[in-house]
N, C-alpha and C positions, 0 to 999 in steps of 0.2 A: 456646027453640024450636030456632035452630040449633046448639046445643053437643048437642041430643036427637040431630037428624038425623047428626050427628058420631058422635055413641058409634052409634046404630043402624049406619051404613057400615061404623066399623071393627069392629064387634061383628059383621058379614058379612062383611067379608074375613078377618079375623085369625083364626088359631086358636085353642083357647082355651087358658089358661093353662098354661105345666107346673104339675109341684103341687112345691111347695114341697122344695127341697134337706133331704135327710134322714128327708122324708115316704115311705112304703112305698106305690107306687101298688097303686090297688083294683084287688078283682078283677076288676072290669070292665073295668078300663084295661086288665089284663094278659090277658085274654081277645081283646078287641079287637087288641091288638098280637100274639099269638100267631095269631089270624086272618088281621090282615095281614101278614104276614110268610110265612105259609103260603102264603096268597094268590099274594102276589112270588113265592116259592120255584116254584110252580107253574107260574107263567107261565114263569118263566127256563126251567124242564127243559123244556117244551114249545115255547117256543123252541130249546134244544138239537137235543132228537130231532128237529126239522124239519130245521136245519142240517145233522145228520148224513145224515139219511136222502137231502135234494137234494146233498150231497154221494155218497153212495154212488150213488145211483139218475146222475150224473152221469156218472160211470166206468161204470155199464150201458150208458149210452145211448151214450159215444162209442164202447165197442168194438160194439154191436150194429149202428151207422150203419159203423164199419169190414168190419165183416165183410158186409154188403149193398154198399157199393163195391165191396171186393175181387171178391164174388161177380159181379158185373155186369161186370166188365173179366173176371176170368176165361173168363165164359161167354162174352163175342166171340171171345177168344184159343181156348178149347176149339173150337166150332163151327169155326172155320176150320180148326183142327189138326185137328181130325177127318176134316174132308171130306178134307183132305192126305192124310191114315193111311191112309182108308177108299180111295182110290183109288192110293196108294204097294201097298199089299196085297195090293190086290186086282191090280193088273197083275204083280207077282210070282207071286202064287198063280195065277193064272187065276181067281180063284174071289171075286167081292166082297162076296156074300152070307156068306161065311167071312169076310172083312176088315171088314166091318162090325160082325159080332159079337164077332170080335178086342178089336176098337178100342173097341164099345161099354161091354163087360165091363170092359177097362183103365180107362175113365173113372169107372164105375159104384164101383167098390172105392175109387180114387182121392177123389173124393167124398165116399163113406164115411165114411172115415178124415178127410177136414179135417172136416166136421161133427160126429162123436163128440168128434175134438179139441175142437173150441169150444163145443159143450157141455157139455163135462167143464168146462170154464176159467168160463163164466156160471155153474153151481152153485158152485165154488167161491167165488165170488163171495160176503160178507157183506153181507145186506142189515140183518139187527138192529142198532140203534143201542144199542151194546153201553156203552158210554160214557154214555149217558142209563139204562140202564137199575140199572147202577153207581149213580149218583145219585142216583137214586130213592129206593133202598133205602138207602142213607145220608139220605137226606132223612125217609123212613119211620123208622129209630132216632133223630132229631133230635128229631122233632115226637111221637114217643113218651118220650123222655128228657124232653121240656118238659111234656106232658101231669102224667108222673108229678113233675114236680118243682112242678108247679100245687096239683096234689092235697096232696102234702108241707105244705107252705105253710096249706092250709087245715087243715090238722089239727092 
């Protein structure tokens, strides 16, 4: 009775036997192991593409958190240079309603131009996980090469 309760444990833990050295595993086995391994291969690329992507999406986010700093210290620094401009101008001109516009136009273009800049630089930006996607399709001719060599086999 307890030499039963013995095999029944390790009969649930252990796995079960390889087959036999020189023995050709069945199809089953080798369906089963082309499943799992598929399986693995799966998880790994998808694990990749995360990697890649929170890396890529990482580099978006510190220069897009850059460029909202810069733009907040800028905008004190402009508003005060402004009112400076706008009344340096206008006591020159006689005329502030002209210095205003002056000064507005200069900043308005100025602006312009850094934001087209960083625009331009976030598209370029790659966000495809070009690298997983590479892998893929090596992983797709794999598991096509083993499908057809399954079939081979049984013929």
């Amino acid at each position: 009775m307890a030499n039963e309760r013995v095999r029944e444990a390790d009969a649930r833990v252990s796995p079960p036997p390889p087959p036999p050295t020189g023995a050709e595993p069945s199809l089953g086995e080798l369906f089963r192991q082309l499943t799992q391994d598929s399986t693995t291969l799966i998880r790994q690329e998808i694990a990749l593409a995360k990697a890649e992507l929170r890396e890529n999406m990482g580099g978006v986010a510190r220069s897009a958190a850059m460029i909202a700093v810069g733009g907040a210290v800028a905008l004190v620094g402009v508003l005060v240079l402004t009112a400076f401009l706008v009344i340096l101008l206008g006591d020159l001109m006689g005329n502030y309603w002209l210095a205003a516009l002056i000064v507005g136009l200069l900043f308005a273009v100025s602006g312009g131009v850094l934001v087209s800049t960083h625009l331009k630089r976030l598209r370029e930006t790659n966000l495809r996980p070009d690298q997983t996607i590479e892998t893929l399709q090596e992983d797709k001719r794999w598991i096509q090469s083993e499908i057809q060599d399954v079939k081979r086999e049984l013929t």
